[in-house]
C-alpha positions in Angstrom: 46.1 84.3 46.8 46.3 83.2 42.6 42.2 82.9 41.0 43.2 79.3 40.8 43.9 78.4 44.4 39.9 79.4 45.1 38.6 76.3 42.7 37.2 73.3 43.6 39.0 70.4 42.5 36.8 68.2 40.6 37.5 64.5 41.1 37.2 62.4 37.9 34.5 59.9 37.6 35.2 56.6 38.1 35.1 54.2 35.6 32.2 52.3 34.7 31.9 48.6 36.0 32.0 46.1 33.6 28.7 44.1 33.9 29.1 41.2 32.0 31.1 39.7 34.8 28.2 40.0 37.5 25.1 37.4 37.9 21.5 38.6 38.2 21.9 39.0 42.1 24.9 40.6 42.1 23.4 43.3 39.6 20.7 43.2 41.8 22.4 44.0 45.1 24.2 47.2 42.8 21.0 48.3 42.1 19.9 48.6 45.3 23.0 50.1 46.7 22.4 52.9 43.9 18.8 53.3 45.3 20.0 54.1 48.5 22.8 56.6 48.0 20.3 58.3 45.7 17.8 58.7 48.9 20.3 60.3 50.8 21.5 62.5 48.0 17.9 63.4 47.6 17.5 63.9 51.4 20.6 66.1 51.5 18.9 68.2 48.4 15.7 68.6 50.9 18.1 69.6 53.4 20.0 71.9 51.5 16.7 74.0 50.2 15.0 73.9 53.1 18.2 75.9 54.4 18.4 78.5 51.7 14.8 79.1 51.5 14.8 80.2 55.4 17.8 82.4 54.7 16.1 83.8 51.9 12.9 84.2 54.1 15.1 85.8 56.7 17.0 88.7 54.2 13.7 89.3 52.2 12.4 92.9 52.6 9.1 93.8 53.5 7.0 95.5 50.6 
């Protein structure tokens, strides 16, 4: 198995939406759609350090 194979494939970030084109709600609306997926990234950040912090509790040596 090549080095390579072993990488993550990073997707490229999408383009940024033009703006201009939306009214006040529709900007709005975007900005609350960002909101949310930014909780649950948050939430999955909890998650995720929660998780390493009891498997580092677990493998930590006693002094």
């Amino acid at each position: 198995m090549a080095f390579d194979e072993d990488l993550e494939v990073r997707k490229p970030k999408p383009a940024l939406k033009p703006l201009d084109d939306l009214s006040v709600d529709e900007l709005q609306a975007l900005i609350a759609e960002h909101e949310t997926e930014i909780a649950r990234i948050r939430a999955a950040i909890t998650k995720k350090e929660a998780h390493r912090a009891a498997a580092a509790s677990f493998f930590k040596t006693p002094s």
